[in-house]
Every structure is written in structure tokens, then in C-alpha cells.
C-alpha positions in Angstrom: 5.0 14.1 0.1 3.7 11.0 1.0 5.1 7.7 -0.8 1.1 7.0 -1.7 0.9 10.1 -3.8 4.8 10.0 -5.4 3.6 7.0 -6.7 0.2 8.0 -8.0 2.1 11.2 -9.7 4.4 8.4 -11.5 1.9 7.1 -13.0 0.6 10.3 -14.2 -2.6 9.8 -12.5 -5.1 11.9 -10.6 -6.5 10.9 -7.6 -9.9 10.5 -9.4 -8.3 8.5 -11.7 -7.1 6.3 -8.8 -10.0 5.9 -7.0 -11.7 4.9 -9.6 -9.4 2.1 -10.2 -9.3 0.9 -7.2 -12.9 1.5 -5.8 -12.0 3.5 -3.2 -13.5 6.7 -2.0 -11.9 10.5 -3.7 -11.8 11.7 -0.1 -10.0 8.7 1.5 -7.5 8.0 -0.8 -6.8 11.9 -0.4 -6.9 11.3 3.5 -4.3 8.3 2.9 -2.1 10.7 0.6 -2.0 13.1 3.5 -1.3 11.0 6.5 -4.2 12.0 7.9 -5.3 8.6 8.0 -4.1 4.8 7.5 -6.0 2.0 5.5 -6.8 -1.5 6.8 -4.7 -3.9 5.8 -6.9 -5.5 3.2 -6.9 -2.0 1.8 -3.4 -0.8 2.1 -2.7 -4.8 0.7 -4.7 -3.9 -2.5 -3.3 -0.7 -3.3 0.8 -2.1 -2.8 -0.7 -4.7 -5.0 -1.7 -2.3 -7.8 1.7 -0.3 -7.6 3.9 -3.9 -7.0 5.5 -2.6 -3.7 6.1 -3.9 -0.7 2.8 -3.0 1.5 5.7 -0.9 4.3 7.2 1.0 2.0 4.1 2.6 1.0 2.0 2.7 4.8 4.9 2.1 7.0 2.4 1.6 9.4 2.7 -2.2 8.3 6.6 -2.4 8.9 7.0 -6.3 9.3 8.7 -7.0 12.8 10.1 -10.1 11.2 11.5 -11.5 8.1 9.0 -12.4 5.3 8.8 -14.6 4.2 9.8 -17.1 6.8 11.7 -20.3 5.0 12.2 -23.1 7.5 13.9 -26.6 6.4 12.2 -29.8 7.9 13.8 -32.6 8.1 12.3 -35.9 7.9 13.9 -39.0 9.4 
């Protein structure tokens, strides 16, 4: 089961329900939920943003190659 649909099923939604919510289409959302297909980024960024997860852990098509986010120090002399 895809980590897209555990959490929808948390909520005690249906995908209906979800697409709705988020104003995307019944048939991709169920495309997402299978792996049949991935979202942009905007996308897959707006649904991690309705569930409060990391964008990766849902598509880990995003997996970040580098720690985020990166702190650097300046120093001023």
C-alpha cells in the first residue's frame, strides 16, 4: 500500500473526499495511490503540506540528496 493512501485511510477519508479537498482529479490521485504515476512537485508539495509530512516520505521520488535545510554561519569581520 502506498504511503499516499495509508495516510488518506488515517484520516478516514475516501479518495473522493480527497480530491475534493485538494482540487485534484479522482483518477490521478488514484494513479498517485497506485504508483502508477508521480506528481509534480508543486503537487506532491501541496498534498505533504495537507498531511504535515515530509514531501520524501510520501513520493520518495523527491528523496533530498542533501540536508535540508542547509544552516551556514557567516562571519563578518
Amino acid at each position: 500500500m502506498s504511503k499516499l493512501k495509508e495516510l488518506r485511510l488515517e484520516k478516514e477519508m475516501t479518495l473522493k473526499q480527497l480530491s475534493d479537498v485538494l482540487g485534484i482529479p479522482i483518477g490521478t490521485l488514484g494513479n498517485y495511490e497506485q504508483n502508477f504515476r508521480s506528481p509534480r512537485f508543486s503537487t506532491a508539495n501541496k498534498i505533504a503540506a495537507y498531511f504535515d509530512r515530509p514531501i520524501e516520505e510520501i513520493f520518495p521520488v523527491y528523496q533530498r540528496t542533501a540536508p535540508y535545510p542547509k544552516h551556514t554561519t557567516t562571519s563578518k569581520n
